[in-house]
N, C-alpha and C positions, 0 to 999 in steps of 0.2 A: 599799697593801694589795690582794691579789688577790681579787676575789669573785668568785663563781660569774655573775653578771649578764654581767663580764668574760672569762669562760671559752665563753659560749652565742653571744656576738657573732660573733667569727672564723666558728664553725659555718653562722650564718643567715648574713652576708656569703658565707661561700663556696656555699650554697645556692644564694643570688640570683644568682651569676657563673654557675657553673653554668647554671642555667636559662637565663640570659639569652644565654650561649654555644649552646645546644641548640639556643633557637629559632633565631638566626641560621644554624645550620649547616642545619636542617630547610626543604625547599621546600617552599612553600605548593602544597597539591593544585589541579590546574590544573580551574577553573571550565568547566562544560559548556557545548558550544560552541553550543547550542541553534537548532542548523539540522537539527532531523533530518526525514525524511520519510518516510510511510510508505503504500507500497501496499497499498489493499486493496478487500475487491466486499464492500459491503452486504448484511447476511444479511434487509434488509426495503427494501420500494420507500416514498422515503419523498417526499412531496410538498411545497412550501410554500404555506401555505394550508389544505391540507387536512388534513396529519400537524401536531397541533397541539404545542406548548410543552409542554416535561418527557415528551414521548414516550422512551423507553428505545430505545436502538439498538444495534447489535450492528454488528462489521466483520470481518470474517477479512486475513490480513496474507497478499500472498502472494508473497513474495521474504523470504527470514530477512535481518534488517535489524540493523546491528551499532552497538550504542549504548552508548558511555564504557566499551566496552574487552570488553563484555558479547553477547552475539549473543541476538536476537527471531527464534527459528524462525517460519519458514513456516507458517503456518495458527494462528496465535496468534490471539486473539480479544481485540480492543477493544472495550471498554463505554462510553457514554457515553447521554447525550441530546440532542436537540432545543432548543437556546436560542431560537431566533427562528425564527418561520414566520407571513412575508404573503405572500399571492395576490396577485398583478399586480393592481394596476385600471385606470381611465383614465388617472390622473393618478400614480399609484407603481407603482414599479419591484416584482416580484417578488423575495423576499428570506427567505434559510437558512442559517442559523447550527447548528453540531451538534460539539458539543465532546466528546471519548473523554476519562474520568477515569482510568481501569486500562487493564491489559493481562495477557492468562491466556493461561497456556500449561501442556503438561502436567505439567512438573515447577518450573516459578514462577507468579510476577507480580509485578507493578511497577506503582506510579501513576504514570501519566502525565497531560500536559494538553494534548490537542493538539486540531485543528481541522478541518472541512472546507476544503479550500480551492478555488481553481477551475481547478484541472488535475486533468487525467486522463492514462490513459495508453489510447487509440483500436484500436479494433480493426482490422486491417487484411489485405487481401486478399494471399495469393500461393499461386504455381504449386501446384495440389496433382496428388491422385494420378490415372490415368487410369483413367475409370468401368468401362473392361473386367475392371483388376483389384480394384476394388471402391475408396474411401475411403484415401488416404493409402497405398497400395500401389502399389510398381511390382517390374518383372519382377525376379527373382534374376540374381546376377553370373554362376551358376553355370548357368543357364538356356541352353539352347543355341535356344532359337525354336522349336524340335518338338513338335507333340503341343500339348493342352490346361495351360496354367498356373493356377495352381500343380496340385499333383497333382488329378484330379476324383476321387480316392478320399478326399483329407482334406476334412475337417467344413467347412477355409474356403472350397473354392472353390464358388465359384457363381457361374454364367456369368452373361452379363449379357443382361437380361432383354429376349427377341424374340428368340432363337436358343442356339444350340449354340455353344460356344468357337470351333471349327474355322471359325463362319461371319460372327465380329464383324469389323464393318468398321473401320479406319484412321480415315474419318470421326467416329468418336465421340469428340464433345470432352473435354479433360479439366477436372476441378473443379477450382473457386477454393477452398484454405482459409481461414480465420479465423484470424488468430492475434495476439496482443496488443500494440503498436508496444513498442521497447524504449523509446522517447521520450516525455516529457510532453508534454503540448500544452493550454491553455486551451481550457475546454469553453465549443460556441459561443454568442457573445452571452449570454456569461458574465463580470461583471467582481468584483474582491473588494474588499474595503479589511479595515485593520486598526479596531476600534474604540477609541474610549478606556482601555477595560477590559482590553484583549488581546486580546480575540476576533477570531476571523477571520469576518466575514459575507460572503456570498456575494449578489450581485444579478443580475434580468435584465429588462432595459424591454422585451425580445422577448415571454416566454410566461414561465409558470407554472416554477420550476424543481422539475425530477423528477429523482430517482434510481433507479436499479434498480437490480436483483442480478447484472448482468449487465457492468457495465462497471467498469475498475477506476478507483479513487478515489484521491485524495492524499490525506491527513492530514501536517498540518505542525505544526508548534509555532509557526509563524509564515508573515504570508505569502511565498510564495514568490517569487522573481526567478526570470527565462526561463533555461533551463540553459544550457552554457556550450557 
């Protein structure tokens, strides 16, 4: 005798194949690869020892940084705070822990959970411009050597100070710029470890560590190996 119980079976069997088919045709979303890192300068100078635990911190990101398929514009802001801060003494190492939770930018944000770590990216010297034509300027292609550079009727020029254009000498050196290494580099008698917890703490048996707003910082999700 046919019952209806008999009729529903087939249905839910073929449900289950189904599904069971889907999922194996369907790739599992590939897991984040959790190496990211991210440049950025402190929007506060912050100390250990003296900027104490649960201080609120602030970081500006400044290379757009492209994470699981998604790109973190330049000058995005990290929020986090202060985990750990001890002052050097005789016998312990100085020591700064500062974990970013988010990240805001002008049209998102994203939680994040990344770390200070202990690289930087160093400032460093090269050839700049020569002082007669003032900072990061040099003569136009179009410039024939005649006469005062650039025009002495535009706003920019302005000789260099102790004469007249026509009278600066050859002797006058040119300036060294500043500009940011492309490279990381462990900041000095600086070392890290990972802790139990994840965190990334930062030490130094040297001096007191300090940050400023001035040098650019890593954040990582984890700590870092020396680049390649």
């Amino acid at each position: 005798m046919f019952t209806r119980a008999m009729a529903v079976a087939p249905i839910a069997l073929l449900v289950f194949c189904s599904t069971t088919l889907l999922a194996q045709q369907t790739p599992a979303a590939p897991a984040p690869s959790g190496a990211y890192e991210f440049p950025v300068i402190m929007e506060q100078n912050v100390t250990a020892g003296n900027t104490s635990v649960g201080t609120k911190v602030r970081a500006k990101l400044t290379v757009a940084t492209l994470v699981d398929g998604a790109v973190i514009p330049r000058n995005a802001v990290f929020s986090g705070e202060v985990i750990e801060s001890v002052a050097k003494s005789a016998t312990d190492a100085s020591r700064l822990a500062i974990r970013m939770d988010s990240v805001q930018w002008k049209k998102g944000t994203a939680p994040v959970k990344v770390y200070l770590t202990a690289w930087c990216y160093p400032s460093v010297s090269v050839p700049g411009g020569d002082l007669r034509y003032g900072p990061q300027q040099s003569p136009s292609r179009t410039w024939n050597g005649a006469g005062a550079y650039p025009d002495p009727n535009s706003p920019a020029y302005k000789p260099f100070p102790g004469g007249e254009a026509d009278s600066r000498s050859d002797t006058v050196p040119d300036t060294a710029a500043s500009v940011t290494s492309a490279h990381r580099v462990v900041m000095k008698n600086v070392e890290s470890a990972r802790n139990g917890d994840g965190a990334v703490t930062i030490t130094s048996s040297h001096s007191n560590i300090k940050l400023d707003k001035l040098t650019t910082y890593v954040l990582a999700t984890n700590d870092l190996l020396p680049p390649k």
